[in-house]
C-alpha positions as CSV (number, residue, x, y, z in Angstrom):
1,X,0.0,0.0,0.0
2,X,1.3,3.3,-1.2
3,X,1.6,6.0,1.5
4,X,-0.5,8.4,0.1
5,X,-3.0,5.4,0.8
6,X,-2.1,4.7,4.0
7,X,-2.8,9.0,4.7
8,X,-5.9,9.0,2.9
9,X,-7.1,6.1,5.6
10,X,-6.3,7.2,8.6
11,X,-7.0,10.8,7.4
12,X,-10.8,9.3,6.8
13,X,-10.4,7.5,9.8
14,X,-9.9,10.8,12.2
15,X,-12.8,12.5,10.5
16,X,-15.3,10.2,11.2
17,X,-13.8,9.9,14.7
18,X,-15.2,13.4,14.4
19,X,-17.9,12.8,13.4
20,X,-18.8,10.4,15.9
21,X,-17.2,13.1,18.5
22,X,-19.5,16.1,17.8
23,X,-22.8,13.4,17.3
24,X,-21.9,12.1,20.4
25,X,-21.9,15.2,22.2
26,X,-24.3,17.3,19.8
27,X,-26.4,14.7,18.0
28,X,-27.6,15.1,15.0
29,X,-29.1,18.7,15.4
30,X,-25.3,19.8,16.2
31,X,-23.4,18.2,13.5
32,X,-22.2,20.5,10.8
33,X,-19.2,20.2,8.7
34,X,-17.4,23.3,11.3
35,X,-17.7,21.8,14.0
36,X,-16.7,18.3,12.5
37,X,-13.6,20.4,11.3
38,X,-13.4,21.6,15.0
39,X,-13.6,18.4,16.7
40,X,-10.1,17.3,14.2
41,X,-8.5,21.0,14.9
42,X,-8.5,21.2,10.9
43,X,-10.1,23.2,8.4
44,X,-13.8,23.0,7.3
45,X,-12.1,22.7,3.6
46,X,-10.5,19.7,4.5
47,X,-13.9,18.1,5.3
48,X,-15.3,19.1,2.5
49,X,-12.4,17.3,0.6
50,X,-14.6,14.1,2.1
51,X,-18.4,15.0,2.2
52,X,-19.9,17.3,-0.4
53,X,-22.5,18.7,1.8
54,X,-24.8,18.2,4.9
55,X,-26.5,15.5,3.2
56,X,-23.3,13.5,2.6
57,X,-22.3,13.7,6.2
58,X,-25.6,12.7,8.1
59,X,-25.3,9.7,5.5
60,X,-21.8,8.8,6.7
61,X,-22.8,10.0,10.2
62,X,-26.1,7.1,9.7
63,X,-23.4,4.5,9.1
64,X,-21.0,5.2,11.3
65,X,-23.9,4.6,13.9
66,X,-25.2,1.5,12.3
67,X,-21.5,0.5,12.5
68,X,-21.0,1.4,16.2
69,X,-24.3,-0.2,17.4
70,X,-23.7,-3.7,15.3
71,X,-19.8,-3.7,17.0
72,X,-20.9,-3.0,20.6
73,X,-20.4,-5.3,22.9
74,X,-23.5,-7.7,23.5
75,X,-25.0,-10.6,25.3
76,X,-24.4,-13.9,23.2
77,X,-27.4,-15.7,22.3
78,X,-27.1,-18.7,25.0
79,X,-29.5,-20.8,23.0
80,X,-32.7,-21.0,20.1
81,X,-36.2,-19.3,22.0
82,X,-36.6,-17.1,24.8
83,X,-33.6,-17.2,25.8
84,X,-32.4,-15.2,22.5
85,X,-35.3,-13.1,23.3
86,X,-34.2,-11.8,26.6
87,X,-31.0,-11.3,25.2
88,X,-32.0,-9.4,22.3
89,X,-34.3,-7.1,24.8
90,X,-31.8,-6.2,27.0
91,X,-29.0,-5.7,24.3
92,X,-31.1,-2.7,23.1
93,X,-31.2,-1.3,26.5
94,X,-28.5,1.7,27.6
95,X,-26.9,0.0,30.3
96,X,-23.7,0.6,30.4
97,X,-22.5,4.4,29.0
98,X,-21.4,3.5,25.0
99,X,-25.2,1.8,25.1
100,X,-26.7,5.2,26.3
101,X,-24.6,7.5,23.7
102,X,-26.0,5.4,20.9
103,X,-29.6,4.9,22.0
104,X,-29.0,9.0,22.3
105,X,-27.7,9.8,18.8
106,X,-30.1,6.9,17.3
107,X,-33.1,8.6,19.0
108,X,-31.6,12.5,18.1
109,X,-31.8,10.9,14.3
110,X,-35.7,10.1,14.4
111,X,-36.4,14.0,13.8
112,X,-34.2,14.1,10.8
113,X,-35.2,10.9,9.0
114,X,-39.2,11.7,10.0
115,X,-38.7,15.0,7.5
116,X,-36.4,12.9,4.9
117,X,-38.4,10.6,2.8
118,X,-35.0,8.7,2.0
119,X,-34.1,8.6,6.2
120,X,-37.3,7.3,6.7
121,X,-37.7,5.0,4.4
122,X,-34.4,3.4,5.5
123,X,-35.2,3.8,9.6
124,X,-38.8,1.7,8.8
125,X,-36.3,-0.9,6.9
126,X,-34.3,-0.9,10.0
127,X,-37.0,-1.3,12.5
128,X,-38.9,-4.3,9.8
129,X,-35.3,-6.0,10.4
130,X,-35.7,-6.0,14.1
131,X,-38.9,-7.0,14.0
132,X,-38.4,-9.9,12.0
133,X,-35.3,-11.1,14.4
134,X,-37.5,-10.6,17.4
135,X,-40.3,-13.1,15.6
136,X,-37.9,-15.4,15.0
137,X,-37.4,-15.8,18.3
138,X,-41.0,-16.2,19.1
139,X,-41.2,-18.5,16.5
140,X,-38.3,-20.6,17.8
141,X,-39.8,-20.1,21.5
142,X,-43.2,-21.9,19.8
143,X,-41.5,-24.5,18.3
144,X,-39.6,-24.9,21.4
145,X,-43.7,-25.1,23.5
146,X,-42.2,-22.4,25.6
147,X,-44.6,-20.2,24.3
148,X,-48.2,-21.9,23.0
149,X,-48.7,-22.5,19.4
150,X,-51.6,-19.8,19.5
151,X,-48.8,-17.1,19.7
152,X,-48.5,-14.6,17.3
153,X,-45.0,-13.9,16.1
154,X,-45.4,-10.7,14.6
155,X,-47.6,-9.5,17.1
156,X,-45.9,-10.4,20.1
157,X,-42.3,-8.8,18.3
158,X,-44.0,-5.7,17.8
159,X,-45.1,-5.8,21.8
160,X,-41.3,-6.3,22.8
161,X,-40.3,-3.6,20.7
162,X,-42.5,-1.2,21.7
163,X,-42.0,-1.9,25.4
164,X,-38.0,-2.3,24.9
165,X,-38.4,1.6,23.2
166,X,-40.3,2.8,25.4
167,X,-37.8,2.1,28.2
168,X,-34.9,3.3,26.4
169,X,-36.5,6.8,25.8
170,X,-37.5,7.0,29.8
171,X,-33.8,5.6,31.3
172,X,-32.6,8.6,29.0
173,X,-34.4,11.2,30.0
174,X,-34.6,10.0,33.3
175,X,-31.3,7.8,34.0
176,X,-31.6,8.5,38.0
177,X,-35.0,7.0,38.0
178,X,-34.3,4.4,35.2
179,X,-30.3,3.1,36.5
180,X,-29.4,0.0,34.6
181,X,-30.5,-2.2,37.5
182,X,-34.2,-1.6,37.0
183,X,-33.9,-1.8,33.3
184,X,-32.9,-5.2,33.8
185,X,-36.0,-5.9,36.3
186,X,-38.6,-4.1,34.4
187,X,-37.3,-6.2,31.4
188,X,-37.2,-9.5,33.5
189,X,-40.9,-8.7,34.4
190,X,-42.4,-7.8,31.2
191,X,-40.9,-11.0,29.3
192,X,-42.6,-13.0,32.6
193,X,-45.7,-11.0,31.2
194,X,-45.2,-12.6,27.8
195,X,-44.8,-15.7,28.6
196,X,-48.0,-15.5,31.0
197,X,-50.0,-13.5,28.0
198,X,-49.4,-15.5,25.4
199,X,-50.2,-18.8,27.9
200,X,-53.8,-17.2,28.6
């Protein structure tokens, strides 16, 4: 690899550090291309050498996040059913502070993509795919008989997510009131609640 190569890399590599830097701290509301050339102690022009406009960077600013949230550490899938289930619920959570900085910056990006036909188009895609992972889990979890035939996959997903988004947006506007510890018990509670629900 040529150096000019290896420059261009980690030159890309220390703006969307930036990036991340300024959504972390700003969101999405705060991000501009100054203060991305802030956060690096650089020039605005040199950003522009790398995103055209605002709309370039909130699109490499979406996938940096995508990125961050698929890399974060999370709870292995111990085996098929509920068990993936819980897991999947309380890896959504902000429990430990790199889990509350993206559920911050994901929920600071709902404005933006509500307005942007393209955004939104691509955050329902998103939230279809979760969906989908969360039935299959039901659907394992019937095949399993921990959960009764009867259950509805797609209905019962759309329950967890709702309840699991429900809680992120309280523990972060209230994190005193909402500590990680009573994440984990509501969320212990309300998957008791689907288990006894979807029984009934």
């Amino acid at each position: 690899m040529s150096p000019a190569r290896t420059d261009h890399d980690a030159r890309r590599h220390d703006v969307s550090e930036a990036v991340w830097q300024v959504l972390a701290e700003h969101g999405f509301a705060g991000l501009t291309l100054r203060a991305v050339a802030s956060a690096m102690g650089a020039s605005t022009g040199l950003v522009t050498h790398y995103f055209s406009g605002k709309q370039a960077l909130v699109a490499h600013a979406l996938d940096i996040l995508e990125a961050r949230t698929q890399a974060r550490p999370r709870l292995p899938y111990p085996s098929p059913g509920l068990a993936t289930l819980r897991a999947q619920v309380l890896n959504m959570l902000p429990l430990t502070p790199e889990g509350v900085t993206i559920n911050r910056v994901w929920v600071c990006s709902w404005d933006m993509a509500l307005a942007d036909p393209a955004l939104y188009a691509a955050q329902t895609a998103r939230y279809e795919r979760i969906r989908a992972d969360l039935g299959t889990a039901v659907e394992d979890a019937r095949r399993l008989g921990e959960l009764p035939a009867t259950a509805d996959p797609a209905a019962l997903a759309a329950t967890v997510l709702s309840f699991t988004h429900g809680l992120v947006v309280q523990a972060l506007f209230d994190p005193a009131s909402f500590p990680p510890d009573r994440q984990r018990d509501l969320a212990e509670n309300f998957l008791a609640t689907v288990r006894l629900s979807a029984r009934a």
